[in-house]
N, CA, C and O atoms as a printed pandas DataFrame, in Angstrom:
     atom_number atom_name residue_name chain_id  residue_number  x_coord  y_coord  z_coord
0              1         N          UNK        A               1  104.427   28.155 -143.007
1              2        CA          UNK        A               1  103.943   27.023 -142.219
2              3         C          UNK        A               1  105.064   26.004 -142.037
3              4         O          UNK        A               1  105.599   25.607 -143.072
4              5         N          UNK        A               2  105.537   25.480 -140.761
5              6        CA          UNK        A               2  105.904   24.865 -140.463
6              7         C          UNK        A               2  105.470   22.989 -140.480
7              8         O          UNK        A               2  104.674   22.460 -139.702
8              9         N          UNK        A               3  106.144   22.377 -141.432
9             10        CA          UNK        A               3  105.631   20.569 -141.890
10            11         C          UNK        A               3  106.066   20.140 -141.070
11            12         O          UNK        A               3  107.286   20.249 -140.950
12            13         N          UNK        A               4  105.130   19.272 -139.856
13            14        CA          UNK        A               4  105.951   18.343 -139.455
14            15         C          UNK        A               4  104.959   16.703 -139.341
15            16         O          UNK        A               4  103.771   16.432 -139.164
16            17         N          UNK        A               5  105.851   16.142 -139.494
17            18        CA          UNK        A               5  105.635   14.511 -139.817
18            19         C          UNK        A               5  105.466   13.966 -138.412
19            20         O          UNK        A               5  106.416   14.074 -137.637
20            21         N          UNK        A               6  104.236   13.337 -137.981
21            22        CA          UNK        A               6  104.005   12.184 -136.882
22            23         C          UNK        A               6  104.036   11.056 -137.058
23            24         O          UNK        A               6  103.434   10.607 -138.033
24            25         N          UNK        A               7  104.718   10.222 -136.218
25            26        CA          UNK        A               7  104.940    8.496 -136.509
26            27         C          UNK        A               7  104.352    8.177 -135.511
27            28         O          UNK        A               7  104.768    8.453 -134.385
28            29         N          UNK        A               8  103.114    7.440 -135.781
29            30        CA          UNK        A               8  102.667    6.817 -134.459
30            31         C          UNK        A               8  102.029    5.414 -134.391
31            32         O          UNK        A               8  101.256    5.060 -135.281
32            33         N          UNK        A               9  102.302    4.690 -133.461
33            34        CA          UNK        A               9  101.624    3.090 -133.444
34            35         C          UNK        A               9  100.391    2.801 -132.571
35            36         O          UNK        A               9  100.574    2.908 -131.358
36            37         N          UNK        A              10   99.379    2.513 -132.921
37            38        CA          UNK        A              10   98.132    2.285 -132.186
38            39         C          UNK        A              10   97.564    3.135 -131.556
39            40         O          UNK        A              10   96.591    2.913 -130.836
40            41         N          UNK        A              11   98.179    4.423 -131.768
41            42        CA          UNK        A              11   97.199    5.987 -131.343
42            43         C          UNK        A              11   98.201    6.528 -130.376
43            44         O          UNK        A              11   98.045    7.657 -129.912
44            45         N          UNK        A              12   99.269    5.748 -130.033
45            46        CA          UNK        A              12  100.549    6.357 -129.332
46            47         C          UNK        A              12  100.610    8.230 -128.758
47            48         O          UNK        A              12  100.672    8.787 -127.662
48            49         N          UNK        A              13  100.566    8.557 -129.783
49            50        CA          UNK        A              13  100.395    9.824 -130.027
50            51         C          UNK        A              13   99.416   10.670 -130.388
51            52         O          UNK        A              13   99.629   11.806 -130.812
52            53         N          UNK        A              14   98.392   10.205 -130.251
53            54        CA          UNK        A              14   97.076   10.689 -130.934
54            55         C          UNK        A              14   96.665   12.496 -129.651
55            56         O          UNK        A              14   96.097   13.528 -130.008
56            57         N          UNK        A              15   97.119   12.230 -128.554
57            58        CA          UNK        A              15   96.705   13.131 -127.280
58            59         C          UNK        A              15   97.457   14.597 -127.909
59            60         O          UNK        A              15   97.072   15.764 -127.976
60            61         N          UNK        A              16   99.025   13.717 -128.422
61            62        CA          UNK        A              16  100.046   14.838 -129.122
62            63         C          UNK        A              16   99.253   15.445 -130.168
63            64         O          UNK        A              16   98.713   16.435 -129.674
64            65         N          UNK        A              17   98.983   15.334 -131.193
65            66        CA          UNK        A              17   98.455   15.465 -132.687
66            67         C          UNK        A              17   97.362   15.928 -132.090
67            68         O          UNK        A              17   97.066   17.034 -132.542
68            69         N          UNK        A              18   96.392   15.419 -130.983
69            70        CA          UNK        A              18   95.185   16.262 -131.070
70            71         C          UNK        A              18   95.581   17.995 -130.418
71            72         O          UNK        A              18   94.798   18.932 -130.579
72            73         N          UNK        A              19   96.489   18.086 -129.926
73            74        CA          UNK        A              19   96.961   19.294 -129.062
74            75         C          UNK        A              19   97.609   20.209 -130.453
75            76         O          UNK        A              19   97.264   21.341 -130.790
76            77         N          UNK        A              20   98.465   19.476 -130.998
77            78        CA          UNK        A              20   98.954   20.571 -131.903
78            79         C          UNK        A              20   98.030   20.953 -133.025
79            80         O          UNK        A              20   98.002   22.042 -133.598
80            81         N          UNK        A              21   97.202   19.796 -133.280
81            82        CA          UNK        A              21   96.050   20.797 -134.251
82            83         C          UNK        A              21   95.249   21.756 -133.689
83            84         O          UNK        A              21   94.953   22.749 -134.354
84            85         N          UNK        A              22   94.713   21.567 -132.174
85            86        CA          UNK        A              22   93.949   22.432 -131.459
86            87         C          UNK        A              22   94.881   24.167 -131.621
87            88         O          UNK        A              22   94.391   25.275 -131.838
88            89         N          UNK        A              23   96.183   23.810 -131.431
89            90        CA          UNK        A              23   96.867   24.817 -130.780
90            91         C          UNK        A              23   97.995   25.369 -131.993
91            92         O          UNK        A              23   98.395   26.531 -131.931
92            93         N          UNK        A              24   98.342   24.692 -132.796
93            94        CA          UNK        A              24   99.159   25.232 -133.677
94            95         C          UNK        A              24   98.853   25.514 -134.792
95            96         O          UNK        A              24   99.588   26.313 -135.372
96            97         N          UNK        A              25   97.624   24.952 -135.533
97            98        CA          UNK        A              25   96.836   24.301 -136.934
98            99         C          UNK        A              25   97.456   25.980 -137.823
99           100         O          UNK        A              25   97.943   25.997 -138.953
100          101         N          UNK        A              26   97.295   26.948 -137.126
101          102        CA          UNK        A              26   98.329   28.526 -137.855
102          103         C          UNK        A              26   99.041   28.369 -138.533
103          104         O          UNK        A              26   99.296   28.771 -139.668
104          105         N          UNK        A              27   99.714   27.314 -137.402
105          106        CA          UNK        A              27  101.472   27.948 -137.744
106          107         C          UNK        A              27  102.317   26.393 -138.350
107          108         O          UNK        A              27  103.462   26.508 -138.786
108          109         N          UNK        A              28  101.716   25.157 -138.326
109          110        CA          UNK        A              28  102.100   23.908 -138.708
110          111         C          UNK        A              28  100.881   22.975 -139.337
111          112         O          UNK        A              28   99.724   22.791 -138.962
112          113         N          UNK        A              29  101.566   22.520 -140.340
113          114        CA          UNK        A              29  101.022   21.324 -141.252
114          115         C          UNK        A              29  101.351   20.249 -141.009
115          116         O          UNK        A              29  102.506   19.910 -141.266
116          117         N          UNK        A              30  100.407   19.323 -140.407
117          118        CA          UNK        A              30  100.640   17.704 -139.987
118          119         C          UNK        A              30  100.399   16.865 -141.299
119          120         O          UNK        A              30   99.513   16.879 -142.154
120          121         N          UNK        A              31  101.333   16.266 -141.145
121          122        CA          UNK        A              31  100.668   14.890 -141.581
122          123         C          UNK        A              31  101.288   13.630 -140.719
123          124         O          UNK        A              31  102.363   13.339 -140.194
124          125         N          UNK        A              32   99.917   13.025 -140.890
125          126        CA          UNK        A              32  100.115   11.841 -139.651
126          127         C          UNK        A              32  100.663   10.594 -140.088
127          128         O          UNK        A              32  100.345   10.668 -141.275
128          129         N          UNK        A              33  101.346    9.341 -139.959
129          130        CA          UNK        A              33  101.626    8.279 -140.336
130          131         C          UNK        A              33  101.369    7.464 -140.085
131          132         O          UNK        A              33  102.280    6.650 -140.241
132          133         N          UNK        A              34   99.645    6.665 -139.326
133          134        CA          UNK        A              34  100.097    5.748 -138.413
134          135         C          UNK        A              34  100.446    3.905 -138.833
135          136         O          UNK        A              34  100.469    3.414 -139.962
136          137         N          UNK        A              35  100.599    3.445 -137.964
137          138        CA          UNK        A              35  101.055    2.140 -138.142
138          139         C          UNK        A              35  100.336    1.305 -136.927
139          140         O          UNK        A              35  100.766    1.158 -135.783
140          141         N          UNK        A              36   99.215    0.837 -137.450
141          142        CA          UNK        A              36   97.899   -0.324 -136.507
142          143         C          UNK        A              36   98.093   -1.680 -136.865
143          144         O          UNK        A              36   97.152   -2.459 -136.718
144          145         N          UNK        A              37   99.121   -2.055 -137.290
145          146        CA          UNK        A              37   99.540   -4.202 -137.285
146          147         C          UNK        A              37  100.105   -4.249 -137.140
147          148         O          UNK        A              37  101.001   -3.555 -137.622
148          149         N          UNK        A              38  100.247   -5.150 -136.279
149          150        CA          UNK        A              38  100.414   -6.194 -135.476
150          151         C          UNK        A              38  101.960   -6.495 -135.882
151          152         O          UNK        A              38  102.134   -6.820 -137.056
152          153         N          UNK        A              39  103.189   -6.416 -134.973
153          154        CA          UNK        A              39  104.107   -6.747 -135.755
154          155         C          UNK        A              39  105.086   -7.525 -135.233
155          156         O          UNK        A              39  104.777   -8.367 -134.389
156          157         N          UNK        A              40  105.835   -7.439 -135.465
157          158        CA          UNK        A              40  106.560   -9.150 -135.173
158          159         C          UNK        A              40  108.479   -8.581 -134.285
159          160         O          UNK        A              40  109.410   -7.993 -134.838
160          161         N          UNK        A              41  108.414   -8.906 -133.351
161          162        CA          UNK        A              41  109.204   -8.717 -132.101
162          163         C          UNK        A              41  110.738   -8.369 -133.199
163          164         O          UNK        A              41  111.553   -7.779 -132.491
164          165         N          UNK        A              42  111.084   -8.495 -134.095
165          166        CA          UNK        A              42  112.494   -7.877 -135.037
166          167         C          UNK        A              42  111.710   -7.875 -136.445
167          168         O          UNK        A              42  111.067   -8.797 -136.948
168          169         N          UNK        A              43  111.909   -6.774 -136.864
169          170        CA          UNK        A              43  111.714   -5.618 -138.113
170          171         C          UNK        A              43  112.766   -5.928 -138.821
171          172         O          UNK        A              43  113.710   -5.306 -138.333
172          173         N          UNK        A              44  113.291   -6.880 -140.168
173          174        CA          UNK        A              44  114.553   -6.965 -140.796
174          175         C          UNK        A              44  114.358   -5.747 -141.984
175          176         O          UNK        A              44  115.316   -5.141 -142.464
176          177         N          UNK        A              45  113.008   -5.522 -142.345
177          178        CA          UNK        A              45  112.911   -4.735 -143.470
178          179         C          UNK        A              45  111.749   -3.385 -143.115
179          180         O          UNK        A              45  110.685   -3.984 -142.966
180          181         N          UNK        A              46  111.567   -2.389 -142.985
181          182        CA          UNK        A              46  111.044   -1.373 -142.233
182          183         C          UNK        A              46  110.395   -0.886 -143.457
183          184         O          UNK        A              46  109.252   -0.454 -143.305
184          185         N          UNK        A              47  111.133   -0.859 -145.213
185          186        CA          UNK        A              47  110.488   -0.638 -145.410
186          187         C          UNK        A              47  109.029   -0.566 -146.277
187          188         O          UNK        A              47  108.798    0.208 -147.206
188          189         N          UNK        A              48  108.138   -1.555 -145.733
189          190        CA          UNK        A              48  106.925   -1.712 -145.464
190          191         C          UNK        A              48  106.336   -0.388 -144.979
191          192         O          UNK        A              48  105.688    0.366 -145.704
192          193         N          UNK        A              49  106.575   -0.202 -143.881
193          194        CA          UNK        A              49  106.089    0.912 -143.107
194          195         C          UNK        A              49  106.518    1.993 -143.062
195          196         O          UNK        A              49  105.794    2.986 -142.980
196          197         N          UNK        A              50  107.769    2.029 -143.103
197          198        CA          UNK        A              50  108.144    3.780 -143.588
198          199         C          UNK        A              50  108.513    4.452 -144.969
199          200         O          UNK        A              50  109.051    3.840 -145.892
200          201         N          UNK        A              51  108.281    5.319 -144.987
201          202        CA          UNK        A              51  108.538    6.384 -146.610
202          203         C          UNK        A              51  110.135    6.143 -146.804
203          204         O          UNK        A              51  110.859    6.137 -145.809
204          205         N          UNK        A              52  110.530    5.997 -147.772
205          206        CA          UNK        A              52  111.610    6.112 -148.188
206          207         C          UNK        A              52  112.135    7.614 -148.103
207          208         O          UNK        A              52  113.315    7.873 -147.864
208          209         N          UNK        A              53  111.211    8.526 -148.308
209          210        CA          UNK        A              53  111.499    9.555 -148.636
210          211         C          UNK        A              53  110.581   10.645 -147.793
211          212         O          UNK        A              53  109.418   10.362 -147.506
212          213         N          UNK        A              54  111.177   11.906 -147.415
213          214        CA          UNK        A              54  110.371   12.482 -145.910
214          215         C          UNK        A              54  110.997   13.757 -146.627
215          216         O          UNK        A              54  112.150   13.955 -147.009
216          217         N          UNK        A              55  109.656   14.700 -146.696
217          218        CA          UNK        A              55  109.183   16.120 -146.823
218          219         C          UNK        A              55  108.532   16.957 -145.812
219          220         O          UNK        A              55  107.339   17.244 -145.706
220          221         N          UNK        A              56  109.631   17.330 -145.020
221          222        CA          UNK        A              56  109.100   17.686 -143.429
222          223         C          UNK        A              56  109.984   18.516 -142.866
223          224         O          UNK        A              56  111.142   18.219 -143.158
224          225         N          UNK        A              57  109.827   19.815 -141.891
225          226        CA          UNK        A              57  110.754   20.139 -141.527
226          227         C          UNK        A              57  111.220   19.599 -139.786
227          228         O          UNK        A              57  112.310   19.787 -139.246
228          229         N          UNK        A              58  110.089   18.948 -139.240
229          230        CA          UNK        A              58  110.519   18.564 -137.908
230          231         C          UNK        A              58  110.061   16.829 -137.982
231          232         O          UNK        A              58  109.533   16.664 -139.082
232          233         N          UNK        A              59  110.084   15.608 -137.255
233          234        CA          UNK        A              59  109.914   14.696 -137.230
234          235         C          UNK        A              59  109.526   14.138 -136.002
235          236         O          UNK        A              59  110.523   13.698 -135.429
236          237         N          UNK        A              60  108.071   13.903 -135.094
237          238        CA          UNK        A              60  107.966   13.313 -133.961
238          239         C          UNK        A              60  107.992   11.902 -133.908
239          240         O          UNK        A              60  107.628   11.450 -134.993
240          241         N          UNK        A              61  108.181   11.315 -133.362
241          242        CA          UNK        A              61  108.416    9.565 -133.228
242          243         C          UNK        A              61  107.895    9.235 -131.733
243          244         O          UNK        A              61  108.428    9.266 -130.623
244          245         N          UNK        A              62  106.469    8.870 -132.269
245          246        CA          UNK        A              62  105.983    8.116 -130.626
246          247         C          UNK        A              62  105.798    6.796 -131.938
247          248         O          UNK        A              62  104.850    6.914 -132.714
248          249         N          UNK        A              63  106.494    5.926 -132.046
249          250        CA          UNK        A              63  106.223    4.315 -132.685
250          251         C          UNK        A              63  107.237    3.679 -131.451
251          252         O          UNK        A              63  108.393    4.052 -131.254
252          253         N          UNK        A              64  106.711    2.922 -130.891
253          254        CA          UNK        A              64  106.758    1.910 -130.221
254          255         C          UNK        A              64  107.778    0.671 -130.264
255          256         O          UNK        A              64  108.423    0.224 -129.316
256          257         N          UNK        A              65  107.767    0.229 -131.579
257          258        CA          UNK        A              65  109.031   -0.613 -132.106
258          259         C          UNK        A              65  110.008    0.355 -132.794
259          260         O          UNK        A              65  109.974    1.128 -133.752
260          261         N          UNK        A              66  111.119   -0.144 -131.632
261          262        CA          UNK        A              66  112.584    0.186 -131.940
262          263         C          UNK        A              66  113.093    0.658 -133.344
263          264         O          UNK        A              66  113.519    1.714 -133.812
264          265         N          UNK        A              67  112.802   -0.877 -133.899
265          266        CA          UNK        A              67  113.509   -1.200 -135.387
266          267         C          UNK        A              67  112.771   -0.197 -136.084
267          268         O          UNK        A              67  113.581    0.524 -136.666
268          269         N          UNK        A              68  111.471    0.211 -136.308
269          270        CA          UNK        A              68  111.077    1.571 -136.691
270          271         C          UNK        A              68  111.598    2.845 -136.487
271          272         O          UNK        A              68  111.666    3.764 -137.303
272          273         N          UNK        A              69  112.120    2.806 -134.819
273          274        CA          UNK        A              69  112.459    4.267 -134.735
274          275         C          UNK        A              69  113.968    4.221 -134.996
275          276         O          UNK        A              69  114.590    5.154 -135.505
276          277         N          UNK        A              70  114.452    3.176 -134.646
277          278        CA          UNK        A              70  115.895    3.480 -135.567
278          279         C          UNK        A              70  116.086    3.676 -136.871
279          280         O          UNK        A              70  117.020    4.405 -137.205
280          281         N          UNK        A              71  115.280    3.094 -137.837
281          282        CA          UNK        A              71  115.379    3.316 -139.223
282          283         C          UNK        A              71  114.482    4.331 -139.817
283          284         O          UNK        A              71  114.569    4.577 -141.020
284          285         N          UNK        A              72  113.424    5.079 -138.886
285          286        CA          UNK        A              72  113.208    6.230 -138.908
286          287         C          UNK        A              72  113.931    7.685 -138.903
287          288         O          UNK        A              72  113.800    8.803 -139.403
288          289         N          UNK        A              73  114.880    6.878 -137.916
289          290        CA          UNK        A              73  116.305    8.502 -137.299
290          291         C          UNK        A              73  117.262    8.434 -138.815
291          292         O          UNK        A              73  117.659    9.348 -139.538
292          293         N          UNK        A              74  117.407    7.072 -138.909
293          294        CA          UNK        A              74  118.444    6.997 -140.045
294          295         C          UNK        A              74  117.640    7.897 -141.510
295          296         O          UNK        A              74  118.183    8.732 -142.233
296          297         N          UNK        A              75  116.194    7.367 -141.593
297          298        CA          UNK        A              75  115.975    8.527 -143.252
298          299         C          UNK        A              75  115.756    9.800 -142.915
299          300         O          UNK        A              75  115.909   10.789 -143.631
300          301         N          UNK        A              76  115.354    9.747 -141.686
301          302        CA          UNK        A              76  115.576   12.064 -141.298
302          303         C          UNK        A              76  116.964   12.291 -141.519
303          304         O          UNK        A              76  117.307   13.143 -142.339
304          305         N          UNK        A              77  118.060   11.420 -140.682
305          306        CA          UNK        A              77  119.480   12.059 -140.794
306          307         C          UNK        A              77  119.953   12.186 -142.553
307          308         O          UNK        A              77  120.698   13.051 -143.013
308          309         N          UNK        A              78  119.436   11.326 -143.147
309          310        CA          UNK        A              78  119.680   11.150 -144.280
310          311         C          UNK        A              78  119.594   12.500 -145.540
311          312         O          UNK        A              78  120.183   12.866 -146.558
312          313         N          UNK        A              79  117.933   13.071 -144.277
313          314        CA          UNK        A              79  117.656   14.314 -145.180
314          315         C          UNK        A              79  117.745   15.502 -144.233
315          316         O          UNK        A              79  116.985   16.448 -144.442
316          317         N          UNK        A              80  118.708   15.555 -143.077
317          318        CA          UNK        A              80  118.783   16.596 -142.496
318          319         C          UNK        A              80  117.177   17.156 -141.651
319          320         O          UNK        A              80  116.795   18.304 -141.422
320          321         N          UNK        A              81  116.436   15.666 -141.308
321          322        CA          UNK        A              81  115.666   16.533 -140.734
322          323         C          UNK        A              81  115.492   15.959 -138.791
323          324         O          UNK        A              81  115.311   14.810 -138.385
324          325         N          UNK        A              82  115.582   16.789 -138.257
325          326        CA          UNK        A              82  115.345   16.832 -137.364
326          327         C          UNK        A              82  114.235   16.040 -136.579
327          328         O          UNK        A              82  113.033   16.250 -136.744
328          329         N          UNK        A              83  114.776   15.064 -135.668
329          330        CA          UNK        A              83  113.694   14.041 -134.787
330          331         C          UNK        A              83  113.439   14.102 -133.607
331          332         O          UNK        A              83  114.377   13.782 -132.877
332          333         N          UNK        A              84  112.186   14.497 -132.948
333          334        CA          UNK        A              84  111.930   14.284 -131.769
334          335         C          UNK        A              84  111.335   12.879 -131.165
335          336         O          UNK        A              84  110.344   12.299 -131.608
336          337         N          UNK        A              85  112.232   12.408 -129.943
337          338        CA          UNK        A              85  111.625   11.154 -129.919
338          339         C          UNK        A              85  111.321   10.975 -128.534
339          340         O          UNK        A              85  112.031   10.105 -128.028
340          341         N          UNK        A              86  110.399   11.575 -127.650
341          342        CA          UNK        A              86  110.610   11.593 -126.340
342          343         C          UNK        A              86  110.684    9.895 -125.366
343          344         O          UNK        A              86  110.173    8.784 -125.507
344          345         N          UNK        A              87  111.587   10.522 -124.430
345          346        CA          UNK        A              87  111.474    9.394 -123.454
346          347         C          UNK        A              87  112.187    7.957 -124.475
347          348         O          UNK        A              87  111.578    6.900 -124.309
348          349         N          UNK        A              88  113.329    7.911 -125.414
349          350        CA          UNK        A              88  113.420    7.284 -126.521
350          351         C          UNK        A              88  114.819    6.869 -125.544
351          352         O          UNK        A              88  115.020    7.429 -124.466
352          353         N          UNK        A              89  115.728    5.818 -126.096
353          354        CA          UNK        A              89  117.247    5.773 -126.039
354          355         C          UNK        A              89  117.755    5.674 -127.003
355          356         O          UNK        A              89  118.479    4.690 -127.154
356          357         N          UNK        A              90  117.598    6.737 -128.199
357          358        CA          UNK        A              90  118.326    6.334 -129.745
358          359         C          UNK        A              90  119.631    7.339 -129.648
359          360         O          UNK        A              90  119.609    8.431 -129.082
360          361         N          UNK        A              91  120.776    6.756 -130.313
361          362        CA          UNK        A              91  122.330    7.611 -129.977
362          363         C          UNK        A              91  122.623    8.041 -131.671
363          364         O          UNK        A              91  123.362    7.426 -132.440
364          365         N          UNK        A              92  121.664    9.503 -132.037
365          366        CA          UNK        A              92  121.938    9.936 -133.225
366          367         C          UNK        A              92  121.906   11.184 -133.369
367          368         O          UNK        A              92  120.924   11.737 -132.873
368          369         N          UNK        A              93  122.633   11.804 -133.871
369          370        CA          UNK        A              93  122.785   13.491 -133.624
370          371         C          UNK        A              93  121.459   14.095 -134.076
371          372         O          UNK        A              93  121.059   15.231 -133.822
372          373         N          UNK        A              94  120.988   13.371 -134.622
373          374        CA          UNK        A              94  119.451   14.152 -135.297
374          375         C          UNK        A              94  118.527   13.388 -134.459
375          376         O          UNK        A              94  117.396   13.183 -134.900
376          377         N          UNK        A              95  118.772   13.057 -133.606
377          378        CA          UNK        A              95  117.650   12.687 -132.445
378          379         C          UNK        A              95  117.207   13.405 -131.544
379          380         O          UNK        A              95  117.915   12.895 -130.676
380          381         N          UNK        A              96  116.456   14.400 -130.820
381          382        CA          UNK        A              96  116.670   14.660 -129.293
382          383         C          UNK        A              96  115.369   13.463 -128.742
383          384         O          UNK        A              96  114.398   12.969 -129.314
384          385         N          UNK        A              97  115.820   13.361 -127.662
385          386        CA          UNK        A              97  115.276   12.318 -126.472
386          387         C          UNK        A              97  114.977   12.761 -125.290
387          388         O          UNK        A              97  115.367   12.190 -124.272
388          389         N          UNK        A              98  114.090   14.063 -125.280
389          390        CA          UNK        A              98  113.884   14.134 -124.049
390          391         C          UNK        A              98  113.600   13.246 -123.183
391          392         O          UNK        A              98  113.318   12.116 -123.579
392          393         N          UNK        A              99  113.612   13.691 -121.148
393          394        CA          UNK        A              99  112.824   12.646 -120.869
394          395         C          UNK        A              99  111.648   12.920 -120.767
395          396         O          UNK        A              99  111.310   14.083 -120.988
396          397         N          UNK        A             100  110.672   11.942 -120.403
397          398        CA          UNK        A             100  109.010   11.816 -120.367
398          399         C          UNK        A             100  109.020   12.167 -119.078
399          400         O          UNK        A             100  107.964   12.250 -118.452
């Protein structure tokens, strides 16, 4: 089974997560992360909201604030794991960014 980790803010991604459980639930293990408050236009400390530490082999990122998804890319790169962040502008080798 394939782990992969969802980051999502206010249901961002919820359409995603409902598709891959419909369609993958076989072959991948979710776990979801979300993040519903309210937050304040610069993030100095992230972590509040994110794991220090990530047990996953793929990483989706629909979160909304930046300062999340940058310091999100930074603890995947940290552990070699791989981030999808669509429609994103983050400049990190463990990012891809498709477009939307």
């Amino acid at each position: 089974m394939q782990r992969v980790s969802v980051f999502q803010q206010k249901g961002s991604g919820e359409r995603k997560i409902e598709a891959v459980r419909k369609y993958g639930s076989d072959v991948i293990t979710l776990e979801v992360v979300s993040i519903d408050d309210e937050l304040p236009a610069i993030i100095d400390d992230t972590s509040i909201y994110l794991p220090t530490e990530l047990h996953a082999d793929l990483v989706l990122d629909f979160l909304t604030h930046k300062d999340l998804s940058l310091d999100l890319a930074a603890i995947c790169a940290a552990s070699n794991i791989p981030v999808i962040a669509s429609g994103k502008k983050l400049t990190n080798k463990w990012v891809l960014t498709p477009p939307t």
